[in-house]
DOMARFI-261072 format. One line per 2 residues: number of its first residue (from 1); their letters; for each residue x, y, z of N, C-alpha, C, O. Coordinates in steps of 0.2 Angstrom, whole numbers. Layout:
// residues N
NUM) A) X:Y:Z:X:Y:Z:X:Y:Z:X:Y:Z | ...
//
This chain:
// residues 208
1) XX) 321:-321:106:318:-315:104:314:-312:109:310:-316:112 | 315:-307:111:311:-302:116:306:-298:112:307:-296:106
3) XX) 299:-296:119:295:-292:115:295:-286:112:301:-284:111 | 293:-283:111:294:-275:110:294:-272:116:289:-273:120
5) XX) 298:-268:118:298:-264:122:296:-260:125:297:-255:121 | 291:-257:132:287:-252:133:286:-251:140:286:-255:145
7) XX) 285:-242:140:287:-239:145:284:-244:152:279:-248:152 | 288:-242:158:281:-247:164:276:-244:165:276:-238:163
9) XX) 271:-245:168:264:-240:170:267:-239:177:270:-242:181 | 265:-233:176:266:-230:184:259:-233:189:253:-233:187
11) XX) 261:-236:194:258:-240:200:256:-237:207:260:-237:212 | 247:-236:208:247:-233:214:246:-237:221:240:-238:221
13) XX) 249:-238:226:248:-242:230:245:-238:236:246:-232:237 | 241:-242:239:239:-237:247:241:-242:253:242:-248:251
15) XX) 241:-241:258:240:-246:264:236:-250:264:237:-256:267 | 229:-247:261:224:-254:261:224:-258:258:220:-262:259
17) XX) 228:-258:252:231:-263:248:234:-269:250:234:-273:246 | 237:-271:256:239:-275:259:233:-281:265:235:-286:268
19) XX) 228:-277:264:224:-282:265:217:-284:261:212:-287:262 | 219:-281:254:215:-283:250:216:-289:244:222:-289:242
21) XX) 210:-293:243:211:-296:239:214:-295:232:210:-291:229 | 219:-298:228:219:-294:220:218:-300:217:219:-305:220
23) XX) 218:-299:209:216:-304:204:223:-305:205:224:-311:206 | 230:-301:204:235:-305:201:240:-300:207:239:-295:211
25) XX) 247:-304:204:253:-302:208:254:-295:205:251:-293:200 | 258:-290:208:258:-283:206:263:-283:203:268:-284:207
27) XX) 265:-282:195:272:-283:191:274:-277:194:272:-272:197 | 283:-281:192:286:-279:194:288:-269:187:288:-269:181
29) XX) 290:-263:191:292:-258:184:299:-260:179:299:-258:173 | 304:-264:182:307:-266:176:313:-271:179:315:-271:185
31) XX) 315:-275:172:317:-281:174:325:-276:173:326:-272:168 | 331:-278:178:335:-271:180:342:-274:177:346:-270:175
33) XX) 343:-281:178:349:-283:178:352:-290:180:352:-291:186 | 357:-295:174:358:-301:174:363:-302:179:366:-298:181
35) XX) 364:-307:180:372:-311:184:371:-316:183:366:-320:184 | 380:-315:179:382:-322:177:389:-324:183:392:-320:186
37) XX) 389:-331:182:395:-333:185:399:-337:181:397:-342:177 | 404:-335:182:410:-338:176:416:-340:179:418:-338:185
39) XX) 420:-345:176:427:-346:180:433:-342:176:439:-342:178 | 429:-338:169:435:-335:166:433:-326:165:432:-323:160
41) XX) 434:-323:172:433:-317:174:433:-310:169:429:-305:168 | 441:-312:169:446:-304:163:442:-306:158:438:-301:157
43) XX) 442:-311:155:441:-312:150:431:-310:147:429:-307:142 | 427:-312:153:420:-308:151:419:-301:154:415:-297:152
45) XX) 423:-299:158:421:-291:160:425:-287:154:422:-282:152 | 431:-291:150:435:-286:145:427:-285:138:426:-281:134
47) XX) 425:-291:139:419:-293:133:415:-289:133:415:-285:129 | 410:-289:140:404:-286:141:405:-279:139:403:-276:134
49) XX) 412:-275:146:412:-270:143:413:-267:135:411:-261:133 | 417:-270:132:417:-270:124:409:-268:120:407:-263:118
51) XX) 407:-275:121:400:-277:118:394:-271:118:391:-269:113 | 395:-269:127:388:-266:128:391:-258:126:387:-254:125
53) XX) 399:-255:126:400:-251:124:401:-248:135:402:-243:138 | 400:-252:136:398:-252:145:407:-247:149:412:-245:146
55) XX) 405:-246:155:407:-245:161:407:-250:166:403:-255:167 | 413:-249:170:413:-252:176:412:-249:181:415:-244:183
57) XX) 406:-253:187:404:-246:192:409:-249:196:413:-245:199 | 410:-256:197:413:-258:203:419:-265:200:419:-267:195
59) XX) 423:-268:205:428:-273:202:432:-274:207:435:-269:211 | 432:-280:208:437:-286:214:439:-289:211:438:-288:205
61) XX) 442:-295:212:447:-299:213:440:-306:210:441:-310:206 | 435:-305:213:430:-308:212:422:-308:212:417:-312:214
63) XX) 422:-302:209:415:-296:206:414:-291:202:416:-286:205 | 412:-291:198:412:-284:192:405:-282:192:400:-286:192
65) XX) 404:-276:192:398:-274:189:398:-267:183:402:-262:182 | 393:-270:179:394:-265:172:388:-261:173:383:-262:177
67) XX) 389:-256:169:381:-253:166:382:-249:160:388:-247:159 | 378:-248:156:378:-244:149:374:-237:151:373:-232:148
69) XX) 372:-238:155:365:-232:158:363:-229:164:367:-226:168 | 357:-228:165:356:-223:170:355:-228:175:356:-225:180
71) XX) 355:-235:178:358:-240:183:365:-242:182:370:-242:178 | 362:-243:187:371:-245:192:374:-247:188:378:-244:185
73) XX) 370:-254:187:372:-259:184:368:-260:180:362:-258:181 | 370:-264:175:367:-270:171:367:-276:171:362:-280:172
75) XX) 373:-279:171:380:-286:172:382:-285:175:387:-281:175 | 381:-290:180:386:-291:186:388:-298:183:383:-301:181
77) XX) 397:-301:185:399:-308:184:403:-308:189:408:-305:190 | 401:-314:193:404:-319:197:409:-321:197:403:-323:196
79) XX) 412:-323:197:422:-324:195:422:-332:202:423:-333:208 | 419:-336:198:420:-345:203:426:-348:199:425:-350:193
81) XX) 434:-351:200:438:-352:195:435:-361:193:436:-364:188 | 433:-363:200:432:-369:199:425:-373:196:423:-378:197
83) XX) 423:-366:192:416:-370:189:418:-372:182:422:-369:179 | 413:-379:180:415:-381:174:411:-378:169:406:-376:168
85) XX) 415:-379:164:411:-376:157:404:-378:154:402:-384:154 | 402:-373:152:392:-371:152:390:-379:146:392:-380:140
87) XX) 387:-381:151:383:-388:146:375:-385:144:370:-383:147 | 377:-386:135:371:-382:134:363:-387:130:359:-385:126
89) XX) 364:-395:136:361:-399:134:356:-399:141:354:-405:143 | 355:-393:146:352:-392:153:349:-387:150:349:-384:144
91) XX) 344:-387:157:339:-383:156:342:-375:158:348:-374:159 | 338:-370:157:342:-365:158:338:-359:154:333:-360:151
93) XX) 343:-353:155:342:-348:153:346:-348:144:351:-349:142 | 339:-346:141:343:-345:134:348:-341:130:353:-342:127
95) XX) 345:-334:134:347:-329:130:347:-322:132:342:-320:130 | 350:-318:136:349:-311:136:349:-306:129:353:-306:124
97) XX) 341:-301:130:342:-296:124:344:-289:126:344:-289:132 | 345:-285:123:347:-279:119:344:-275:115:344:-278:110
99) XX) 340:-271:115:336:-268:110:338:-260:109:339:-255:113 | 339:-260:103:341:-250:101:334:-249:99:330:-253:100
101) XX) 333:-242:96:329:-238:96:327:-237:88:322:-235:87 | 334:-239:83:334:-237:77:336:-245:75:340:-249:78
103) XX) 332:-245:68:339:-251:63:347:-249:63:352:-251:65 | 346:-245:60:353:-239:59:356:-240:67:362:-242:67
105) XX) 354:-238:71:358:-239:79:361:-245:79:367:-245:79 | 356:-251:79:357:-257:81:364:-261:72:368:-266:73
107) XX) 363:-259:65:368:-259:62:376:-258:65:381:-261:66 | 372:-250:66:381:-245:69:385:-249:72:391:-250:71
109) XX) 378:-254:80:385:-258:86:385:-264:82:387:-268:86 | 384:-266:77:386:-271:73:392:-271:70:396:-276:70
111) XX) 393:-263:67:398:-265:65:403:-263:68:409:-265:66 | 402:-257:74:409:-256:80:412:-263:81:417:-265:79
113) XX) 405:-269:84:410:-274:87:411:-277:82:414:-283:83 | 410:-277:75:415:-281:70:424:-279:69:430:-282:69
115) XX) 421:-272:70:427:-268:71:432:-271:76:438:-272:74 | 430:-274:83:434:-278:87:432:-284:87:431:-288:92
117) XX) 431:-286:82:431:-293:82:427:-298:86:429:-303:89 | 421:-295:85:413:-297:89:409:-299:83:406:-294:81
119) XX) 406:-304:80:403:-306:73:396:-310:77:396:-313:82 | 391:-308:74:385:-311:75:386:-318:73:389:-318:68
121) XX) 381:-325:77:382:-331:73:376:-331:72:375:-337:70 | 371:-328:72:363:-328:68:361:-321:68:360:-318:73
123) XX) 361:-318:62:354:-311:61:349:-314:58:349:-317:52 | 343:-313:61:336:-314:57:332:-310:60:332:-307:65
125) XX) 325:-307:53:322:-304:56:316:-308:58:313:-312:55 | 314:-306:64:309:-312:71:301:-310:66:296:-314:66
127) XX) 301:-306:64:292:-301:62:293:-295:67:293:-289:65 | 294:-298:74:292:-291:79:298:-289:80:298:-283:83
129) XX) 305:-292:78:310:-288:78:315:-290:73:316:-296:71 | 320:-286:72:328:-288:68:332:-290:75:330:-288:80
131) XX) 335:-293:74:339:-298:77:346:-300:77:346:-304:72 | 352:-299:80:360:-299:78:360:-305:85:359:-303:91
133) XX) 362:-309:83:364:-314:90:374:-315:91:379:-316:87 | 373:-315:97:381:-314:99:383:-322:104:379:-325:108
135) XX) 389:-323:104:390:-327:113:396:-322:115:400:-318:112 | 396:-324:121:401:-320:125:409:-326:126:411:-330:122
137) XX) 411:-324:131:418:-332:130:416:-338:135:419:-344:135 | 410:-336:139:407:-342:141:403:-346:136:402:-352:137
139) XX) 400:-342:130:396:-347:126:388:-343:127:384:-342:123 | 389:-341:133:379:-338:132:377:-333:129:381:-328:129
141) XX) 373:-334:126:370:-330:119:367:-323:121:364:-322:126 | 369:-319:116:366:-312:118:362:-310:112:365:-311:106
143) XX) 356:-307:112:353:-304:106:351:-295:107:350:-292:112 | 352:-293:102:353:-287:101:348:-287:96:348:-291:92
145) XX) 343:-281:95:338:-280:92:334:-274:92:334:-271:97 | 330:-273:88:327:-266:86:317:-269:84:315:-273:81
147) XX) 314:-265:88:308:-268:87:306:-264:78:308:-260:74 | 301:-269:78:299:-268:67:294:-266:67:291:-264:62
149) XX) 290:-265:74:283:-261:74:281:-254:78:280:-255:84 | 280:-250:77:278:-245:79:274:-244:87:275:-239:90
151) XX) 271:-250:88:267:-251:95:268:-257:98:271:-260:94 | 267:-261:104:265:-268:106:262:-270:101:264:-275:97
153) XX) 254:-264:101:250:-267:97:251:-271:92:251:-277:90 | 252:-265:89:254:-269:80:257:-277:82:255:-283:80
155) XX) 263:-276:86:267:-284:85:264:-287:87:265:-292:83 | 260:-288:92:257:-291:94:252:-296:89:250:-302:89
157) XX) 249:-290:84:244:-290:80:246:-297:75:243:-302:73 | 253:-296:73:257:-299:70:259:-305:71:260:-309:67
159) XX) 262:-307:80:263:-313:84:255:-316:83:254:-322:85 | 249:-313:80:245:-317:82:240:-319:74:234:-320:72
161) XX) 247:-317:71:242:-319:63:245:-326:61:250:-328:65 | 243:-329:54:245:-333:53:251:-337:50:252:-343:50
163) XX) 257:-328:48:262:-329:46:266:-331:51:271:-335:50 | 264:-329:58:269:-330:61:267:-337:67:270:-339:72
165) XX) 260:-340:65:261:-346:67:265:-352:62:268:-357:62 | 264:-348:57:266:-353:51:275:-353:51:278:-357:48
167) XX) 279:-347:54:287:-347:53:285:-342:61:282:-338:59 | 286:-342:67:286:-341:73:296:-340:74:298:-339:80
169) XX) 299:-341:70:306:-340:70:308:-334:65:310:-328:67 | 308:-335:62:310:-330:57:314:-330:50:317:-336:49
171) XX) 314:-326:48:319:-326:40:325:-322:41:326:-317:44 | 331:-327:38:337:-323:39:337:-316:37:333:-314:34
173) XX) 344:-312:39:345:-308:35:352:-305:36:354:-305:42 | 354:-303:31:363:-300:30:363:-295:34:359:-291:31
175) XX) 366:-292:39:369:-287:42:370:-281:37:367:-276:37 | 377:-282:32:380:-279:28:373:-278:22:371:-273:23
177) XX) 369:-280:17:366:-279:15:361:-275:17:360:-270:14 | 359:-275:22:355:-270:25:358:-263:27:354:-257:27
179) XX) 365:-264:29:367:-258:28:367:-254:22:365:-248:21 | 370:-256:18:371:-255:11:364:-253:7:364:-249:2
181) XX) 358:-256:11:350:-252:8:349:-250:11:342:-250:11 | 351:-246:17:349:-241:21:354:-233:17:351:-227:16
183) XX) 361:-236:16:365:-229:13:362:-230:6:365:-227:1 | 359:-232:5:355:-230:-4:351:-228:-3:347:-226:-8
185) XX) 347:-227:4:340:-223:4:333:-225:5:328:-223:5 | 336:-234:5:328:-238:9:325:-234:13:328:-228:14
187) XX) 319:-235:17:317:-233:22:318:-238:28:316:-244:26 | 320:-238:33:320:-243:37:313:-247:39:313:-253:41
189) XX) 308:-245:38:302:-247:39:301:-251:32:296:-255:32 | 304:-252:27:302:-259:20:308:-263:24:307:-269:25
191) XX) 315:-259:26:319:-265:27:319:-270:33:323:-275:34 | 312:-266:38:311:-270:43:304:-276:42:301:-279:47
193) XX) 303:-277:37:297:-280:33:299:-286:33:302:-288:28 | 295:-290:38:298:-299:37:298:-304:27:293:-306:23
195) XX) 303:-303:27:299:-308:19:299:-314:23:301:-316:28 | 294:-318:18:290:-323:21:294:-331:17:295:-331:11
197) XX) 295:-335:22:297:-339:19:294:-346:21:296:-352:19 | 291:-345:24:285:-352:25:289:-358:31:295:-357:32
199) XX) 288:-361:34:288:-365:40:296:-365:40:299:-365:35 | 300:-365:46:307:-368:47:307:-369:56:303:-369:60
201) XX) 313:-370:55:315:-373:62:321:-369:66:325:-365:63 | 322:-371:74:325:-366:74:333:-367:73:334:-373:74
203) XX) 339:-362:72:347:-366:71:348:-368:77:344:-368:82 | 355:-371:76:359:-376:80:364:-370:83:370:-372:82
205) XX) 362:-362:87:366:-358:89:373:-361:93:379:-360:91 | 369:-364:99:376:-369:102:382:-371:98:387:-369:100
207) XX) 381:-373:94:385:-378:87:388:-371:82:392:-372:77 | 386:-366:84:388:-360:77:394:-357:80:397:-353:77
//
């Protein structure tokens, strides 16, 4: 689950900034783009671009780079033939997200890539977001998601009540259902409305 999404703050630096003390490190404006290494290349560059609906800016024999947007890139993968297959009992990285703009948006590439044979193995709604969980052909998990609240604030408000220390994972929910109460006229705002199901744990996505 990633947070809600929000613009970066514009950052003014001066020269004497560099010899001043500060409280903290100067964040970075935005987190830009993954690399993965794979030993099975065709096979995730044909993926990603499918998935993300992507371009390829660049491609060798032993490097891809993708992007969906106004950067280069987004995914770039490593092409190593002799690396072995992703042990997901290591420490590491869990998951790359995805976030659309609408429920309705993030349905639609649900059902494009059902269309080619891309199926979610977990959709749940988190509180602060709907959620469509994918792997690619290495196994590493991708989430795709639409924020449920209108501000940080609010989610925040909500990361920090007691429903969601009480279920901090979330409640499932049907893809296709949700579609099916959006074309009857729900409002996306009831269908982004966590129903509450009281304490659980998180699945066994590796194993899905």
């Amino acid at each position: 689950m990633a947070p809600p999404s929000t613009s970066a703050s514009v950052t003014t630096t001066s020269l004497s900034d560099f010899d001043a003390e500060s409280a903290k490190v100067l964040s970075p404006s935005a987190l830009v783009h993954v690399v993965l290494q794979t030993a099975n290349l065709e096979a995730m560059v044909e993926f990603y671009v499918q998935f993300l609906g992507g371009t390829i800016c660049h491609r060798n024999k032993m490097l891809a780079f993708i992007t969906y947007d106004d950067e280069h890139h987004r995914i770039a993968l490593i092409g190593i033939p002799s690396l072995a297959h992703k042990n997901n009992g290591t420490n590491g990285l869990d998951h790359i997200a995805f976030s659309f703009p609408t429920l309705a948006a993030l349905l639609l590439a649900y059902r494009q890539r059902r269309a080619r044979g891309m199926l979610p193995v977990w959709s749940v709604n988190h509180g602060p977001t709907t959620s469509l969980y994918y792997k690619d052909p290495d196994g590493n998990k991708l989430e795709t998601q639409v924020d449920n609240f209108e501000s940080v604030h609010d989610a925040t408000v909500f990361m920090q009540s007691p429903a969601f220390a009480e279920n901090p994972i979330g409640t499932d929910v049907d893809p296709e259902a949700l579609i099916a109460a959006l074309q009857a006229g729900t409002p996306e705002a009831v269908l982004k409305k966590r129903q509450e199901i009281g304490p659980r744990g998180l699945p066994d996505l590796d194993n899905m």
